[in-house]
mmCIF file of the N, C-alpha and C atoms, coordinates in Angstrom:
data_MODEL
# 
_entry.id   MODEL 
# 
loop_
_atom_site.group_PDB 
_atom_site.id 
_atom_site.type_symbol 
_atom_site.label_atom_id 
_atom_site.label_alt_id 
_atom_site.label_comp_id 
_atom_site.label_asym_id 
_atom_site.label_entity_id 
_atom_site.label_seq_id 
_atom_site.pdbx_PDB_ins_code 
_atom_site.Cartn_x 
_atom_site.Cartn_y 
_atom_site.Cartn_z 
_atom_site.occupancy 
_atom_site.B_iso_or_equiv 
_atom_site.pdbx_formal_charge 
_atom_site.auth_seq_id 
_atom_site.auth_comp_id 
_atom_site.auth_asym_id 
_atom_site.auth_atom_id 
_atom_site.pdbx_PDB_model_num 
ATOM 1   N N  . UNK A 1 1  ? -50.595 46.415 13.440 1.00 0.00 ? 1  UNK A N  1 
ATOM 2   C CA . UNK A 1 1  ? -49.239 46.908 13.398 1.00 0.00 ? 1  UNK A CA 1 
ATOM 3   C C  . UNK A 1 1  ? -48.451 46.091 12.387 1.00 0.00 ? 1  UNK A C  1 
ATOM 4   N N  . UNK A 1 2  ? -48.054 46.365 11.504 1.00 0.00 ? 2  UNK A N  1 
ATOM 5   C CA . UNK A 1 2  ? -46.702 45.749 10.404 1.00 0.00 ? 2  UNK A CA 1 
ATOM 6   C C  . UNK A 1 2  ? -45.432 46.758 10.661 1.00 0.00 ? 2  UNK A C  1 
ATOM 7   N N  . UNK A 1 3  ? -44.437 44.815 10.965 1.00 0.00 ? 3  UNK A N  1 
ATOM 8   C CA . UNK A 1 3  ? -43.210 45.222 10.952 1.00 0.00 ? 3  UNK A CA 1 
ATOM 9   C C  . UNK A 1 3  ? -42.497 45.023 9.508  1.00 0.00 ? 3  UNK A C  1 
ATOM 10  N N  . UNK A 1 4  ? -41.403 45.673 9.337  1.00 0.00 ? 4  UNK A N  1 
ATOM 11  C CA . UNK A 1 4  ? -40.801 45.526 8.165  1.00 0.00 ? 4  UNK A CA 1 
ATOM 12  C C  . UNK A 1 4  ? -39.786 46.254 8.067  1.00 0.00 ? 4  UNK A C  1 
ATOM 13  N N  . UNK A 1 5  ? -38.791 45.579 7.302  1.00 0.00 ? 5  UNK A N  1 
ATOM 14  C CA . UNK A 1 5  ? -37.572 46.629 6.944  1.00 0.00 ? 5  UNK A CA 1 
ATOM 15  C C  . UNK A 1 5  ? -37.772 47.977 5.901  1.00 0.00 ? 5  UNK A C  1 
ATOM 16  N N  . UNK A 1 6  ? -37.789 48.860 5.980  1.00 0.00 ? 6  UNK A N  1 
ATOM 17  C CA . UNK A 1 6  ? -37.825 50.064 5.314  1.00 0.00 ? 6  UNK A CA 1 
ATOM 18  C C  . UNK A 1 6  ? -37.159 49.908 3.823  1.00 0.00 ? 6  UNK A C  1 
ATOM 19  N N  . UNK A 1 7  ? -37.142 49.844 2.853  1.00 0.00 ? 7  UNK A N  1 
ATOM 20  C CA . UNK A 1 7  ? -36.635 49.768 1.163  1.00 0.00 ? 7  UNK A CA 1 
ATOM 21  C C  . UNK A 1 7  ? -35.057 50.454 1.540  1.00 0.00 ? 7  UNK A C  1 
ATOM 22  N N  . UNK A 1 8  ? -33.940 49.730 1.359  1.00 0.00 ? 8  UNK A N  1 
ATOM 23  C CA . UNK A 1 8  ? -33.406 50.233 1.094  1.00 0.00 ? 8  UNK A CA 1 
ATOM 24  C C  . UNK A 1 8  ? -32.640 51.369 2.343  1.00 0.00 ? 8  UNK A C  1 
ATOM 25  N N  . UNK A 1 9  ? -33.125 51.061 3.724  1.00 0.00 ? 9  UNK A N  1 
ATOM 26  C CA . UNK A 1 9  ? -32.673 52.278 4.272  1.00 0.00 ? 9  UNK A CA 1 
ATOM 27  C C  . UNK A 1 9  ? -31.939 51.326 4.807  1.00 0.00 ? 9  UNK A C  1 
ATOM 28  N N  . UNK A 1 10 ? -32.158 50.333 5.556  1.00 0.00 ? 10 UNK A N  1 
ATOM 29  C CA . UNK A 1 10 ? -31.165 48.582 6.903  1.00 0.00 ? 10 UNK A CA 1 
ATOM 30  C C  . UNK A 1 10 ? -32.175 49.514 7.705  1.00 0.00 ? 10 UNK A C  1 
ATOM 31  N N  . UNK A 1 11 ? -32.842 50.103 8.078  1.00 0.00 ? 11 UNK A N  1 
ATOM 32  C CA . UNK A 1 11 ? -33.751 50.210 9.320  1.00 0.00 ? 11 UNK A CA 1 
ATOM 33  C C  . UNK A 1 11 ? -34.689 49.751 9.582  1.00 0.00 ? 11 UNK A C  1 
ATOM 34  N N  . UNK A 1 12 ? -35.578 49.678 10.773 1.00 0.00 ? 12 UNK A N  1 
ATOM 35  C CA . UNK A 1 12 ? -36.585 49.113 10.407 1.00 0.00 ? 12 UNK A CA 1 
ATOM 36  C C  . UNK A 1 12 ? -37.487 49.846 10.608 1.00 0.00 ? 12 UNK A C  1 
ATOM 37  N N  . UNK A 1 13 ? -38.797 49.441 10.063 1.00 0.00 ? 13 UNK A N  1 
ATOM 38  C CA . UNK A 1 13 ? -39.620 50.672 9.758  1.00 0.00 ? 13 UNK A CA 1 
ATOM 39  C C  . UNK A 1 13 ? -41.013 49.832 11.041 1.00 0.00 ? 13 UNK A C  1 
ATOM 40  N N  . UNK A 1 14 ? -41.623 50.583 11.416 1.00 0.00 ? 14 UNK A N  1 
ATOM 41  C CA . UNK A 1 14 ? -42.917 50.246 12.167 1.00 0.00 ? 14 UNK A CA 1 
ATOM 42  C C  . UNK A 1 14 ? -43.813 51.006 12.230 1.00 0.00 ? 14 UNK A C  1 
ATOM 43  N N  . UNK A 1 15 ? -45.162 50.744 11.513 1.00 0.00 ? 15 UNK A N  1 
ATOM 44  C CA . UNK A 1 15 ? -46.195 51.889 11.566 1.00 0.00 ? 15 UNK A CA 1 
ATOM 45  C C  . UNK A 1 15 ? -47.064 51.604 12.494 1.00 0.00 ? 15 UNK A C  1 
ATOM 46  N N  . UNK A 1 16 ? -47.548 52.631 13.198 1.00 0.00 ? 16 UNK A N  1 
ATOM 47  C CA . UNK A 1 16 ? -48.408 52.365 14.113 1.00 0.00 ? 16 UNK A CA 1 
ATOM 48  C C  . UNK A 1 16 ? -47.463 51.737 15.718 1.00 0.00 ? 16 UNK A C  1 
ATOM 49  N N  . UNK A 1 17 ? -46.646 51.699 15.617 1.00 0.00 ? 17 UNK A N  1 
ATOM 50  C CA . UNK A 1 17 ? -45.513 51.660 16.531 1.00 0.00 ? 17 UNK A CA 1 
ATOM 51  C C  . UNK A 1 17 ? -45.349 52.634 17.684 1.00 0.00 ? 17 UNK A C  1 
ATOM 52  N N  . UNK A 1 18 ? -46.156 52.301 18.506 1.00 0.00 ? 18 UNK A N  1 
ATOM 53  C CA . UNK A 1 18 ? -45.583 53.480 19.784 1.00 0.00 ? 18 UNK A CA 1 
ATOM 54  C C  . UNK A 1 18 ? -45.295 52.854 21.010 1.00 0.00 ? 18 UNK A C  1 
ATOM 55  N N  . UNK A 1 19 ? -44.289 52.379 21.395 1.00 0.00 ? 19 UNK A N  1 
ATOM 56  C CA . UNK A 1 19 ? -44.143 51.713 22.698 1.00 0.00 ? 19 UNK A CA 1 
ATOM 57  C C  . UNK A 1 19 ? -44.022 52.298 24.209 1.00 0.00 ? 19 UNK A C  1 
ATOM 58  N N  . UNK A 1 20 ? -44.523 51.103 25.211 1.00 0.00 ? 20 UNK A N  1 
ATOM 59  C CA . UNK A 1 20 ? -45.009 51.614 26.136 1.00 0.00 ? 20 UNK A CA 1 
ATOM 60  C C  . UNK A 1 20 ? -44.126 52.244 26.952 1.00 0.00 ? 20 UNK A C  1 
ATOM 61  N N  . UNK A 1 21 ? -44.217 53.680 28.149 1.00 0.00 ? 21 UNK A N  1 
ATOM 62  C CA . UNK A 1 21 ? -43.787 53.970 28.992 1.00 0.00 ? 21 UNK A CA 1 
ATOM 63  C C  . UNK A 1 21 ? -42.401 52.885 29.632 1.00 0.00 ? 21 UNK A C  1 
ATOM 64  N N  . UNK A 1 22 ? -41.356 53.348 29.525 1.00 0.00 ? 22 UNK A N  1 
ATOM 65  C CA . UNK A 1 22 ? -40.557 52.642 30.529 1.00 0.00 ? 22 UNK A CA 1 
ATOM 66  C C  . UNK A 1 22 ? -41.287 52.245 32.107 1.00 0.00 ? 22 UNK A C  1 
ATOM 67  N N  . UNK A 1 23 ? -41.311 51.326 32.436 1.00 0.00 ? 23 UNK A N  1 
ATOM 68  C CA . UNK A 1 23 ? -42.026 50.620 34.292 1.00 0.00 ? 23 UNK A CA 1 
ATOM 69  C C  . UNK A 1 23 ? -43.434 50.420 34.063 1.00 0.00 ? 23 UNK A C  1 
ATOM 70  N N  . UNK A 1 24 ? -43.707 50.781 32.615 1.00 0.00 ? 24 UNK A N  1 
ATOM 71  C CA . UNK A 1 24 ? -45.427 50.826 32.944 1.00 0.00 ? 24 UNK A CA 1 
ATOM 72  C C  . UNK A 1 24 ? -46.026 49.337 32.971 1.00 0.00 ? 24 UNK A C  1 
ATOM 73  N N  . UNK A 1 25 ? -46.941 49.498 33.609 1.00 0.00 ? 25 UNK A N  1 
ATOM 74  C CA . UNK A 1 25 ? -47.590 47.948 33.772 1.00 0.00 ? 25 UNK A CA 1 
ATOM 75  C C  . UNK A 1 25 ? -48.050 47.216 32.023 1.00 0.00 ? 25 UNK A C  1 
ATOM 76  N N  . UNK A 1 26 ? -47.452 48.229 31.271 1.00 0.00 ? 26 UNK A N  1 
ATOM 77  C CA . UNK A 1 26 ? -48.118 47.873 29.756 1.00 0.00 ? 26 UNK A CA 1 
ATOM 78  C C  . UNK A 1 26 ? -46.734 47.077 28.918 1.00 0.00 ? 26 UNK A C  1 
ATOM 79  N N  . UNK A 1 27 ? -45.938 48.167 29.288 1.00 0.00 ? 27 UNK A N  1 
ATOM 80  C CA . UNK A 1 27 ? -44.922 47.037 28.909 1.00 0.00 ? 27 UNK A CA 1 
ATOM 81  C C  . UNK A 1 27 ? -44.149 45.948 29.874 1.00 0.00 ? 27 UNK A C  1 
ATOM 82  N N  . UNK A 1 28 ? -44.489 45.872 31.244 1.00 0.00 ? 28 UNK A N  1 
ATOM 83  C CA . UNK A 1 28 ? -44.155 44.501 31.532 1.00 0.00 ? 28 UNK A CA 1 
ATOM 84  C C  . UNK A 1 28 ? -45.136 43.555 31.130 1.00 0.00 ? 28 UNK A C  1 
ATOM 85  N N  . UNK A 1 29 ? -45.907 43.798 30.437 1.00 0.00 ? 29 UNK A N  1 
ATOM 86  C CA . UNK A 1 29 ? -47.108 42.684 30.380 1.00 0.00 ? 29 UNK A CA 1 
ATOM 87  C C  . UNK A 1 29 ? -46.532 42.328 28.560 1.00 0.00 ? 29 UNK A C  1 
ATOM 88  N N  . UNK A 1 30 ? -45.872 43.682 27.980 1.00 0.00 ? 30 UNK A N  1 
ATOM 89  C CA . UNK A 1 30 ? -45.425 43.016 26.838 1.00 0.00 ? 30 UNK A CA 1 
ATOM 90  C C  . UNK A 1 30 ? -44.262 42.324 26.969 1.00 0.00 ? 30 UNK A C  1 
ATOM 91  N N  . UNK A 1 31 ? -43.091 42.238 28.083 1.00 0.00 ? 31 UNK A N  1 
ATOM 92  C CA . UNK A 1 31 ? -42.099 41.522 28.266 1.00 0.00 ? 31 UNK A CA 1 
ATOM 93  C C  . UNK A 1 31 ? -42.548 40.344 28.483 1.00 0.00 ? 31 UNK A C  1 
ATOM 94  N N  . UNK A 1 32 ? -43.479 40.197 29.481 1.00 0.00 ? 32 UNK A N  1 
ATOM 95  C CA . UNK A 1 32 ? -43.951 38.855 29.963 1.00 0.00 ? 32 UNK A CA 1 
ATOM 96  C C  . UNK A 1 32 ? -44.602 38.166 28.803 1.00 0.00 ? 32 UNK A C  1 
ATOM 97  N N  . UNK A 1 33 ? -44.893 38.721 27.832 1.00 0.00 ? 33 UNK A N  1 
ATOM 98  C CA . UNK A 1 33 ? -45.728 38.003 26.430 1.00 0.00 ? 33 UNK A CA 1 
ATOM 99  C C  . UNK A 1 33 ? -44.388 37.378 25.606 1.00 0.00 ? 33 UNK A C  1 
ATOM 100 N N  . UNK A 1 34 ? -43.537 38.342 25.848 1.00 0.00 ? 34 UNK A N  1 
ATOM 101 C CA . UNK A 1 34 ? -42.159 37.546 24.707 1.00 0.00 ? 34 UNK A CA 1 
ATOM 102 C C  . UNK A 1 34 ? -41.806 36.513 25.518 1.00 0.00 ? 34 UNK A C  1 
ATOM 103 N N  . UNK A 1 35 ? -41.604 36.789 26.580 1.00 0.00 ? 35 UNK A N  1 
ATOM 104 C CA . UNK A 1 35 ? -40.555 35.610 27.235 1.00 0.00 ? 35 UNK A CA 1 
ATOM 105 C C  . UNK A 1 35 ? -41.221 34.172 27.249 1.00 0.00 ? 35 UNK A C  1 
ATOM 106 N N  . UNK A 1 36 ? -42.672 34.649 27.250 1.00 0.00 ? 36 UNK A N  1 
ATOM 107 C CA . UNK A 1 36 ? -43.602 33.278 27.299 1.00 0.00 ? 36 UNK A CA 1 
ATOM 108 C C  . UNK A 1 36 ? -43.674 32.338 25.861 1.00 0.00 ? 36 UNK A C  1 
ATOM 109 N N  . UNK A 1 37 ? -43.708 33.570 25.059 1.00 0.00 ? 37 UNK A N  1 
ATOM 110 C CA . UNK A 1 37 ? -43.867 32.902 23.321 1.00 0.00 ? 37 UNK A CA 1 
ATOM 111 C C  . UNK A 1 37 ? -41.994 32.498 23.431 1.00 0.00 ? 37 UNK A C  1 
ATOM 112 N N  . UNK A 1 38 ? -41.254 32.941 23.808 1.00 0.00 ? 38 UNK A N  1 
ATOM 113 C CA . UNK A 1 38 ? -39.763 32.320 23.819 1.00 0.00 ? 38 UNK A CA 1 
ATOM 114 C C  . UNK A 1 38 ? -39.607 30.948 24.019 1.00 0.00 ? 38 UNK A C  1 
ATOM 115 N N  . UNK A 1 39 ? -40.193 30.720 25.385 1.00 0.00 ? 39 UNK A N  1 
ATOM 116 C CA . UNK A 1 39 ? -40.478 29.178 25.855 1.00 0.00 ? 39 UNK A CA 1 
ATOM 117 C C  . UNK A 1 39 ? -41.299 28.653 25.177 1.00 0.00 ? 39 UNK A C  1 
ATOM 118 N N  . UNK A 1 40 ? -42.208 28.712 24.356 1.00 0.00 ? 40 UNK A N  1 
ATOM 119 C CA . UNK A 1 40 ? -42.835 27.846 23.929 1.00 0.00 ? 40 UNK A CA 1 
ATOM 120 C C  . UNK A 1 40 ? -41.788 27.502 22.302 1.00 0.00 ? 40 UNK A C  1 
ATOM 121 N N  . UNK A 1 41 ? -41.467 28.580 22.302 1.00 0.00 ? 41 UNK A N  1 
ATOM 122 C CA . UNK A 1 41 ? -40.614 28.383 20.574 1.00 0.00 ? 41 UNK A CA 1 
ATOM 123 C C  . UNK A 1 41 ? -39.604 27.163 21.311 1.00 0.00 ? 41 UNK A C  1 
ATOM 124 N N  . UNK A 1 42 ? -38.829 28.000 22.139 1.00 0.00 ? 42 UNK A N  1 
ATOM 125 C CA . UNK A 1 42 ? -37.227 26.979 22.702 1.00 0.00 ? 42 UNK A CA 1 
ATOM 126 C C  . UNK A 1 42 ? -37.555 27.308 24.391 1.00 0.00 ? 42 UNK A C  1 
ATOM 127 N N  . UNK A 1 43 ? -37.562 25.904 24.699 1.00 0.00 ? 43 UNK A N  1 
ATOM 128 C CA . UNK A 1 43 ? -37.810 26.310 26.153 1.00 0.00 ? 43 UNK A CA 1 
ATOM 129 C C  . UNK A 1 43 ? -36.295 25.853 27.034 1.00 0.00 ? 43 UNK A C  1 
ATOM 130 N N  . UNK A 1 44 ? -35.566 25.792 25.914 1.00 0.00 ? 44 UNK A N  1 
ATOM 131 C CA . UNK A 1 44 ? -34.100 25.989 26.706 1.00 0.00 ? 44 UNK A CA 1 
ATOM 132 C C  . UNK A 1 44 ? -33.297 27.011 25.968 1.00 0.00 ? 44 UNK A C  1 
ATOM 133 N N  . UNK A 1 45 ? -32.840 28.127 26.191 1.00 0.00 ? 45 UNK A N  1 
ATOM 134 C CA . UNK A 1 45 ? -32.050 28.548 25.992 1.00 0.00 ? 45 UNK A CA 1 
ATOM 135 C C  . UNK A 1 45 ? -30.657 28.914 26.717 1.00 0.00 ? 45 UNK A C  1 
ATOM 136 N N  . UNK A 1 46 ? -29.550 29.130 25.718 1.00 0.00 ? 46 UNK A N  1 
ATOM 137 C CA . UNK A 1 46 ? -28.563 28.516 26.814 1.00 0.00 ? 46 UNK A CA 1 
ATOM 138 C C  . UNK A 1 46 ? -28.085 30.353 26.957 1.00 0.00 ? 46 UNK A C  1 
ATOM 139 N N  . UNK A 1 47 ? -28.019 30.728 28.055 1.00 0.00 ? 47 UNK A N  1 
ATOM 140 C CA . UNK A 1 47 ? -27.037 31.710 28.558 1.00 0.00 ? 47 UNK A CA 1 
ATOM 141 C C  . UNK A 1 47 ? -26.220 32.118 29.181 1.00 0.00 ? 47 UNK A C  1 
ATOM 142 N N  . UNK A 1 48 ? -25.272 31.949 28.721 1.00 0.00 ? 48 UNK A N  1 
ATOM 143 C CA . UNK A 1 48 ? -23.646 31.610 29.458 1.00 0.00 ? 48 UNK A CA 1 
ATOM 144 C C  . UNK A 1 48 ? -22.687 32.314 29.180 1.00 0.00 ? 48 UNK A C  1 
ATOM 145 N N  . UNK A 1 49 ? -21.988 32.917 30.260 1.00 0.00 ? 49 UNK A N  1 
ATOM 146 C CA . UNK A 1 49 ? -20.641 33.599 30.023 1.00 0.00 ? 49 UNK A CA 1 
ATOM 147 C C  . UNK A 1 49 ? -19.750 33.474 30.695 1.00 0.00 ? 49 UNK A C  1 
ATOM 148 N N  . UNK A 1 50 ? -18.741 33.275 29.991 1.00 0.00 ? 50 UNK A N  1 
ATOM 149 C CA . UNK A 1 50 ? -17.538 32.624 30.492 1.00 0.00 ? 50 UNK A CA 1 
ATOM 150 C C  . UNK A 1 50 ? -15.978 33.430 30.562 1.00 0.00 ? 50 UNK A C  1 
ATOM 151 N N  . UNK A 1 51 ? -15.389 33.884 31.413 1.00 0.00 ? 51 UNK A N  1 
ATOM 152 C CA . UNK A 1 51 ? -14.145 34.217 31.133 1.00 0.00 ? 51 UNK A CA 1 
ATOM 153 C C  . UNK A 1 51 ? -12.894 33.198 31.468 1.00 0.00 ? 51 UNK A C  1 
ATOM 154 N N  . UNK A 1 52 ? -11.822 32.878 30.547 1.00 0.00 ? 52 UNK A N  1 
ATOM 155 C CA . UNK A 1 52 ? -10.991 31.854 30.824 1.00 0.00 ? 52 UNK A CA 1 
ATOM 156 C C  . UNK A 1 52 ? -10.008 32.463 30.129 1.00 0.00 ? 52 UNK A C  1 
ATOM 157 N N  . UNK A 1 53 ? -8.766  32.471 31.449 1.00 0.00 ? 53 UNK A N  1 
ATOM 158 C CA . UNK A 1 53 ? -7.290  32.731 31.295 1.00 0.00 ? 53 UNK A CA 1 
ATOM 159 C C  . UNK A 1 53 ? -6.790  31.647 31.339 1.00 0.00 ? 53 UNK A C  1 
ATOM 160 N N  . UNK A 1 54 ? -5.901  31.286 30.053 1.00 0.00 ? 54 UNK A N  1 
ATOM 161 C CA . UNK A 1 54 ? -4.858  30.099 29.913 1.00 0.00 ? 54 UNK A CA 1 
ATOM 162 C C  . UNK A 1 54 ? -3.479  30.633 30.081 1.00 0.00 ? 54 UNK A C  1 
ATOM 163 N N  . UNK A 1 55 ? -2.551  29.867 30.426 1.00 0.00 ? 55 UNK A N  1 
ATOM 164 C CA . UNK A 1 55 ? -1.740  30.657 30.675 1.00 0.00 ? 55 UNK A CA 1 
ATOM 165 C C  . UNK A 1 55 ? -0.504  29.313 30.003 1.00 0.00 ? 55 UNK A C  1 
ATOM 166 N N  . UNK A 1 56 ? 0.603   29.745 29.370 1.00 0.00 ? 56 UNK A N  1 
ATOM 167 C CA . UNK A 1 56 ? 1.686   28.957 29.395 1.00 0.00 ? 56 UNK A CA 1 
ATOM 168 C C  . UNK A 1 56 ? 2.876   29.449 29.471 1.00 0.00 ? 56 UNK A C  1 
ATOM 169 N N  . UNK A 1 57 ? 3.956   28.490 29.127 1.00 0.00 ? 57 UNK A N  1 
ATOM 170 C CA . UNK A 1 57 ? 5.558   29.112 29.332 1.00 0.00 ? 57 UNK A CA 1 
ATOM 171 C C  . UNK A 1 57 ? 5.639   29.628 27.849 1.00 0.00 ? 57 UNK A C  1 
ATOM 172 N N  . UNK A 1 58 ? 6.665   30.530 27.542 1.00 0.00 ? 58 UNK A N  1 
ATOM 173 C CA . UNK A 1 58 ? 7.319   31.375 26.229 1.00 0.00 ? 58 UNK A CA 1 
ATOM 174 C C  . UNK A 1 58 ? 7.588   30.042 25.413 1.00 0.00 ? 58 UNK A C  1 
ATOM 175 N N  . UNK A 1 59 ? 8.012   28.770 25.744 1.00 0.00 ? 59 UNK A N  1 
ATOM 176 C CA . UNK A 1 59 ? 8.720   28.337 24.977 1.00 0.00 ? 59 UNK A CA 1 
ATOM 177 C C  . UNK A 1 59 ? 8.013   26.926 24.517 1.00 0.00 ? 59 UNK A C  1 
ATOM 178 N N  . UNK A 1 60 ? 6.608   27.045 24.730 1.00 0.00 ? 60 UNK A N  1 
ATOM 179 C CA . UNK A 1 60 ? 5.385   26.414 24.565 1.00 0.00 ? 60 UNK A CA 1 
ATOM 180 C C  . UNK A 1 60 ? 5.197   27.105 22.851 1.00 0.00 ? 60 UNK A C  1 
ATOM 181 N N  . UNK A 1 61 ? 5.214   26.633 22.156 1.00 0.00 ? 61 UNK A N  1 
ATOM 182 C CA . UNK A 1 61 ? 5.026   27.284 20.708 1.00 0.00 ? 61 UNK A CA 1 
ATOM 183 C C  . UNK A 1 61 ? 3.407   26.001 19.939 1.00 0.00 ? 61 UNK A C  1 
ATOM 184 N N  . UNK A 1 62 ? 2.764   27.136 19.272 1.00 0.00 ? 62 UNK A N  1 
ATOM 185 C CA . UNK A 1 62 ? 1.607   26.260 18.420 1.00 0.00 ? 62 UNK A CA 1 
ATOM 186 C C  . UNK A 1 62 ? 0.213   26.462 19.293 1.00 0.00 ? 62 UNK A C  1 
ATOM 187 N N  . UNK A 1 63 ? 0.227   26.056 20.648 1.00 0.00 ? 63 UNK A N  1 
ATOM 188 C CA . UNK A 1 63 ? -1.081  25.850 21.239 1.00 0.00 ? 63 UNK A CA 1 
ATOM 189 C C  . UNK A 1 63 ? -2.084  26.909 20.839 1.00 0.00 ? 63 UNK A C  1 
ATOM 190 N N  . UNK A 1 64 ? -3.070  26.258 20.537 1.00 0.00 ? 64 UNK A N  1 
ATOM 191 C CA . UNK A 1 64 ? -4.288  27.170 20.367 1.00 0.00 ? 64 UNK A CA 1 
ATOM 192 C C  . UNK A 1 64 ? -5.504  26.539 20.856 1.00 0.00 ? 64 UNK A C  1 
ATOM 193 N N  . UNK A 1 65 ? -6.484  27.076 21.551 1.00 0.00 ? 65 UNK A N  1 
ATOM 194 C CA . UNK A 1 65 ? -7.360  26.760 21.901 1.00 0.00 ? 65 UNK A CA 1 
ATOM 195 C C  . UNK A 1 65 ? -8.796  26.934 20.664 1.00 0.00 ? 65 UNK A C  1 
ATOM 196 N N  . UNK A 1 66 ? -9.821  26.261 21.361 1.00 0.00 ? 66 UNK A N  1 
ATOM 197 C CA . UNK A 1 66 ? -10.747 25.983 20.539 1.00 0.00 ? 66 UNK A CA 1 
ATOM 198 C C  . UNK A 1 66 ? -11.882 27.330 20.574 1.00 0.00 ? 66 UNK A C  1 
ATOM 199 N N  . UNK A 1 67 ? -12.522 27.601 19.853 1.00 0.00 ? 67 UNK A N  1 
ATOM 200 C CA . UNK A 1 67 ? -13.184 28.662 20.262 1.00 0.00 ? 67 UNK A CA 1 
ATOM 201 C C  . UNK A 1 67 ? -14.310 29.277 21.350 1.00 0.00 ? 67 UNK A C  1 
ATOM 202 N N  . UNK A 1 68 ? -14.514 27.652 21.940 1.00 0.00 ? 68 UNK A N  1 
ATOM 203 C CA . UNK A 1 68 ? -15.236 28.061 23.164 1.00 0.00 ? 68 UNK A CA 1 
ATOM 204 C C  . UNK A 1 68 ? -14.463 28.121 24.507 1.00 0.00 ? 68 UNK A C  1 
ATOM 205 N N  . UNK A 1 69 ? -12.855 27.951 23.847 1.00 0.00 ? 69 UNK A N  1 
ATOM 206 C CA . UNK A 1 69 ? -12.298 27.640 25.510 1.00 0.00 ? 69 UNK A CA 1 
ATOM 207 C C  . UNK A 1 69 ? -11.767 27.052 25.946 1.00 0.00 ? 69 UNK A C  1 
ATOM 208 N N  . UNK A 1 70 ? -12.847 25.670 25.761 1.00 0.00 ? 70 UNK A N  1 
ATOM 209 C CA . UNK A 1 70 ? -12.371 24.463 26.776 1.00 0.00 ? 70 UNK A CA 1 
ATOM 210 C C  . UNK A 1 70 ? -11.746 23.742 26.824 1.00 0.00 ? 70 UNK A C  1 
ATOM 211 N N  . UNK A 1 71 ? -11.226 23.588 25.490 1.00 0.00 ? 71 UNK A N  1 
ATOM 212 C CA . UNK A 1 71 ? -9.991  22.315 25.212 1.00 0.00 ? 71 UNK A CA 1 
ATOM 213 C C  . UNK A 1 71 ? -8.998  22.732 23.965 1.00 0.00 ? 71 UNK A C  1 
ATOM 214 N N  . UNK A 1 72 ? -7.958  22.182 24.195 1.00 0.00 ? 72 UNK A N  1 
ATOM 215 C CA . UNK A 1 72 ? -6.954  22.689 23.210 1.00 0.00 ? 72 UNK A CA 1 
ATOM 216 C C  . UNK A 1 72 ? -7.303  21.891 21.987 1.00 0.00 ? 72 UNK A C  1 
ATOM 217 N N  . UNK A 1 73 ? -7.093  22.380 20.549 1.00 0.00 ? 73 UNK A N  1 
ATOM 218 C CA . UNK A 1 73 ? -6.671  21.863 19.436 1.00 0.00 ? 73 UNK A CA 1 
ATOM 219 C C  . UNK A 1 73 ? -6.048  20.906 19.679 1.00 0.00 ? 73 UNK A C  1 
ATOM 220 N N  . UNK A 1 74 ? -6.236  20.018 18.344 1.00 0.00 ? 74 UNK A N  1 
ATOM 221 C CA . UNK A 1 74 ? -5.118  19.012 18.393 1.00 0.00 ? 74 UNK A CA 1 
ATOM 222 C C  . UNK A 1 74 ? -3.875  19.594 18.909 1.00 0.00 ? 74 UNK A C  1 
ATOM 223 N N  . UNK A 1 75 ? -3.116  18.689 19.947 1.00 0.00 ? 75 UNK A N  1 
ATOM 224 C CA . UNK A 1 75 ? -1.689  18.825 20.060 1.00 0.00 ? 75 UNK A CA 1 
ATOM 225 C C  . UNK A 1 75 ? -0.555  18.318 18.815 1.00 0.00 ? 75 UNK A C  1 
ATOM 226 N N  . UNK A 1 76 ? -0.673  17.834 18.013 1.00 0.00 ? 76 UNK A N  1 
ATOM 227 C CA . UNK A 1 76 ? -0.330  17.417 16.966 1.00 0.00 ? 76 UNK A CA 1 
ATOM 228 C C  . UNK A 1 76 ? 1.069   18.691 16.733 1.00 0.00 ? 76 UNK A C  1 
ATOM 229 N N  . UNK A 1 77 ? 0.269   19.734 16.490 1.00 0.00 ? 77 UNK A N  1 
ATOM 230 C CA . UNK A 1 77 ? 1.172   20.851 16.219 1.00 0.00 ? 77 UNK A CA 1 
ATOM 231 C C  . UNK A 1 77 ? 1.678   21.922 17.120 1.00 0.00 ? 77 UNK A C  1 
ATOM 232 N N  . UNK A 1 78 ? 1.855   21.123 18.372 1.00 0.00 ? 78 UNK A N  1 
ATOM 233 C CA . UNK A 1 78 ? 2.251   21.809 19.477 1.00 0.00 ? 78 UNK A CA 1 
ATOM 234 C C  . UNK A 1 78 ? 4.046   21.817 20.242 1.00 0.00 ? 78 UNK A C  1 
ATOM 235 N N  . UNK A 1 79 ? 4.868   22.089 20.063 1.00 0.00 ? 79 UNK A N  1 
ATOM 236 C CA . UNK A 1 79 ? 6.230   22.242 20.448 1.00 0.00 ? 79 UNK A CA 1 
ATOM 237 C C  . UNK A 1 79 ? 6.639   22.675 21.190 1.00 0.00 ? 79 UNK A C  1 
ATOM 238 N N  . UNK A 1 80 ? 7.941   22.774 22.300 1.00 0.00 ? 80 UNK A N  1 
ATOM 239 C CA . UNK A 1 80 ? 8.654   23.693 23.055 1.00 0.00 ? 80 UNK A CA 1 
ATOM 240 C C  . UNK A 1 80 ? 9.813   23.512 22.729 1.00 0.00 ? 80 UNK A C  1 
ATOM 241 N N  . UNK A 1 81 ? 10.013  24.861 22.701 1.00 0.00 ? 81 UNK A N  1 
ATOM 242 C CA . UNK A 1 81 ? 11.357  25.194 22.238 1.00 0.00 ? 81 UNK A CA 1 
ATOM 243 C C  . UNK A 1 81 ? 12.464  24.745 23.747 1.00 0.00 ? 81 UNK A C  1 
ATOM 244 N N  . UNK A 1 82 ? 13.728  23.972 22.884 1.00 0.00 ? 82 UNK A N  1 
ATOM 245 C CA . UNK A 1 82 ? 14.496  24.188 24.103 1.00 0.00 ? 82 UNK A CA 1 
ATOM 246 C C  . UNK A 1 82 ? 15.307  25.422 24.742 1.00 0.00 ? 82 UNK A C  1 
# 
C-alpha cells in the first residue's frame, strides 16, 4: 500500500486502500496497532481540555490572559479606571 499526497489536488491519494468494516474485528486490531506504535513513538501524550471563565469588574482595563489560561500577562499594563 503507498500513501501519498495526490499532485496538486491537497488530497490524499491511497492505492490499494480499502478500509475495514466499521466494529469489525479487522479494524480494531488496526486501532490497536496505531495506538501501540503511538506509545512507543511518545508514550506520553498530553490530552487535555479545559474550559476557564475569568471574570472581572468594567473598570479593570488591559488584563489579558495567557494563551493557555492560567495566568495573567504581565500586570505591568494593567489599570482601573476610577
Amino acid at each position: 500500500m503507498r500513501v501519498g499526497s495526490a499532485a496538486g489536488s491537497g488530497s490524499v491519494a491511497c492505492s490499494g486502500c480499502h478500509p475495514p468494516p466499521v466494529g469489525s474485528a479487522e479494524r480494531r486490531k488496526t486501532y490497536e496497532d496505531a495506538q501501540a506504535r503511538l506509545m512507543d513513538l511518545a508514550p506520553f501524550l498530553a490530552v487535555m481540555s479545559q474550559v476557564r471563565v475569568e471574570g472581572m469588574a468594567a473598570r479593570v482595563k488591559g488584563l489579558r490572559m495567557s494563551a493557555d489560561g492560567l495566568n495573567a500577562l504581565p500586570l505591568s499594563d494593567v489599570w482601573i479606571d476610577a
